[in-house]
C-alpha positions in Angstrom: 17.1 78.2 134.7 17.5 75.7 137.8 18.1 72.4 137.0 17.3 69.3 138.9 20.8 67.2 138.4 20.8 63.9 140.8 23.8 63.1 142.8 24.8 59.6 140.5 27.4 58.8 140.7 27.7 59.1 137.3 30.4 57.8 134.8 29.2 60.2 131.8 26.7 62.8 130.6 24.8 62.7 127.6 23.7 65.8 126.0 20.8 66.3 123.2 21.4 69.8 121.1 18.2 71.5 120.2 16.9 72.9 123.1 19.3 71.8 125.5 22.8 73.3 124.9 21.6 74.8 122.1 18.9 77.7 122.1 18.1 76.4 118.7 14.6 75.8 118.5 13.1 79.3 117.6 14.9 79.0 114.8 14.0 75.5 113.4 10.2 76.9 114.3 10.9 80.0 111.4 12.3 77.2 109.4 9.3 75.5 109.5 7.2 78.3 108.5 9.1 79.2 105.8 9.2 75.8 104.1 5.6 75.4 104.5 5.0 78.6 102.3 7.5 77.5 99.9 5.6 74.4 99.4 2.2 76.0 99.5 1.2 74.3 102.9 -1.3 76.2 103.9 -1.0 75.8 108.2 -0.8 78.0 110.9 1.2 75.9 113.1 1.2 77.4 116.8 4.1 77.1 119.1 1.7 74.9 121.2 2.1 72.4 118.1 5.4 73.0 117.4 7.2 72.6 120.7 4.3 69.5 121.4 6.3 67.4 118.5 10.1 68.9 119.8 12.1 65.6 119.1 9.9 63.9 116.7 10.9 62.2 113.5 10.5 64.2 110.6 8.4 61.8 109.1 6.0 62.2 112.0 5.9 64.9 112.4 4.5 65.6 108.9 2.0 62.6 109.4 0.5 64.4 112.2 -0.1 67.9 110.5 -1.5 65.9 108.3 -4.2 64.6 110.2 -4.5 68.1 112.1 -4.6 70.1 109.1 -6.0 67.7 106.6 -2.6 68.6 104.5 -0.9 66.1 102.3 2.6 66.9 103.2 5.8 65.4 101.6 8.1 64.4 104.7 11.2 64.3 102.6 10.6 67.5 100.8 9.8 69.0 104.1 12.8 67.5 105.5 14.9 68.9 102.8 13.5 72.3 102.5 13.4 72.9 106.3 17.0 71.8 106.6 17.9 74.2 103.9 16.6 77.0 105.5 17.8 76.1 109.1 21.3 75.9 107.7 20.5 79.5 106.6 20.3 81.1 109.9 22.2 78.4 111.5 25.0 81.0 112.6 22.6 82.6 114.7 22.3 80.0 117.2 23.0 81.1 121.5 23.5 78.8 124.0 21.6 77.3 126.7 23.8 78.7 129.6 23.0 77.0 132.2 23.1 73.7 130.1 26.5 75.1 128.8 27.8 75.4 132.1 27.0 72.2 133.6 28.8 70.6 130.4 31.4 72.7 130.7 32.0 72.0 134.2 32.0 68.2 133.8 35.0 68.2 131.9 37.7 66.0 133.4 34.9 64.9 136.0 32.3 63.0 133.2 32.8 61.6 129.7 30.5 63.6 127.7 28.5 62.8 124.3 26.2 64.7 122.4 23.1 62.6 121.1 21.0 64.0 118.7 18.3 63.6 116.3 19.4 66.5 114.2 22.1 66.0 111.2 25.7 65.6 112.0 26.3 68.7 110.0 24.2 71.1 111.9 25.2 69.0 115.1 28.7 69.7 114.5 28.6 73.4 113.5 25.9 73.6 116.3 28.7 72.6 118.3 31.5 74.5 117.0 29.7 77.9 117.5 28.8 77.6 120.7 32.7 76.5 121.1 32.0 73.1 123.3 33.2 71.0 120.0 36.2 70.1 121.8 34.9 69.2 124.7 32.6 66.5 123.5 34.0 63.1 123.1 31.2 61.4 121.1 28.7 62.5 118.7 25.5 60.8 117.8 23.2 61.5 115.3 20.2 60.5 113.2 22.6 59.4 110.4 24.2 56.6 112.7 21.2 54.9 114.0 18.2 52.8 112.6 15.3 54.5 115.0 14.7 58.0 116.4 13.7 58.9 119.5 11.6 57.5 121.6 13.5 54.9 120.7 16.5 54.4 123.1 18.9 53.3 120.1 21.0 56.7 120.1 21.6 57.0 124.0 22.8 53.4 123.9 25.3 53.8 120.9 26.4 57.1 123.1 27.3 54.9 126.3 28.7 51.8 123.6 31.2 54.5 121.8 32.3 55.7 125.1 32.5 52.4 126.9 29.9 53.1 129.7 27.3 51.3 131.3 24.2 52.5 130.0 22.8 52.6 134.3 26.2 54.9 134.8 25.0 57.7 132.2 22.7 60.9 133.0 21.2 62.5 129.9 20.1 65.8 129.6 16.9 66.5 127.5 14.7 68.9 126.7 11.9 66.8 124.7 9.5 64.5 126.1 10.5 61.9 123.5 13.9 62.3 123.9 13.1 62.0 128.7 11.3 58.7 127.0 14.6 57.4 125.1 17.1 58.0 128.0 14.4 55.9 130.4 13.9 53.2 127.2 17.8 53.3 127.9 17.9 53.0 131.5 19.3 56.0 132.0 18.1 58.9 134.2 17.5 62.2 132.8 17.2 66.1 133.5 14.8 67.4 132.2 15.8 70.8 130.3 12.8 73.3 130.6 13.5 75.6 127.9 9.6 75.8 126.9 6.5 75.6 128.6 4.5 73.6 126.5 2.8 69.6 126.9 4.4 67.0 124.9 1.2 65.8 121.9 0.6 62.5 121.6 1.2 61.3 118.2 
């Protein structure tokens, strides 16, 4: 994987998980499945579908499976049951090398933050496995801001808890919500390629 990273400068680089340092997503996918036949959610959700929504709130995510499917799914259910069995297989997770790498290499060079929509407990054991942990200065999560991506709330709490100007940070995203956030931030971002497929509109 080639990545297109701009020159900067930059003071720090902001990392999402899922998908981009973390090869993650297959396994959120068999989550997925799983919960829906647990619940009796009857859908045959494609990976067209499922890597359309990558970065989506949970919430909407189920709202739109709704209206694809004609389900009546509970997003909190969902959320919980998914999670459950994500944290299942959780120890399974690779890396992103090339993502890794770039991280890796920006120690002592950037201040680096992870900003994700996932939990802080999967975040941090995301982190721990693929041995980075204590490389990351600040982590973000769902839990510590009011609005998901699109939203440019957790890219901007990154650059506040590591005392950056927002203009002075480069994110690196694999979701077309989470490309949206960082430029909601005004930040630039790499875009992470780990999939081939179109972001859906909601």
């Amino acid at each position: 994987m080639k990545l297109d990273i701009p020159e900067g400068p930059f003071e720090a680089y902001i990392f999402d998980c899922d998908g981009t340092l973390a090869d993650s997503m297959p396994l959120h996918y068999a989550a997925f499945q799983k919960s829906f036949v647990e619940m009796g959610v009857v859908i045959d959700l494609s990976p067209e579908v499922y890597y359309g929504l990558a970065g989506v709130p949970i919430h909407e995510f189920a709202r739109y499976l709704d209206k694809k499917y004609g389900t009546t799914i509970d997003s909190h259910e969902l959320d919980e049951v998914k999670n459950r069995f994500y944290r299942d297989t959780l120890d399974q997770v690779g890396p992103v090398d090339a993502v890794v790498d770039v991280l890796k290499g920006s120690v002592g060079k950037h201040r680096i933050a992870v900003a994700s929509g996932g939990t802080r407990h999967c975040v941090g054991r995301t982190l721990q496995l693929l041995e980075i942990d204590h490389l990351v200065e600040v982590m973000v999560t769902a839990e510590d801001v009011e609005r998901g991506k699109p939203a440019p709330d957790i890219f901007l709490k990154s650059a506040e808890l590591l005392e950056v100007d927002p203009k002075a940070c480069l994110v690196f995203e694999d979701a077309g919500l989470g490309i949206e956030a960082a430029h909601a931030a005004g930040m630039q971002a790499v875009h992470v390629k780990t999939h081939p497929y179109s972001k859906l509109e909601l």
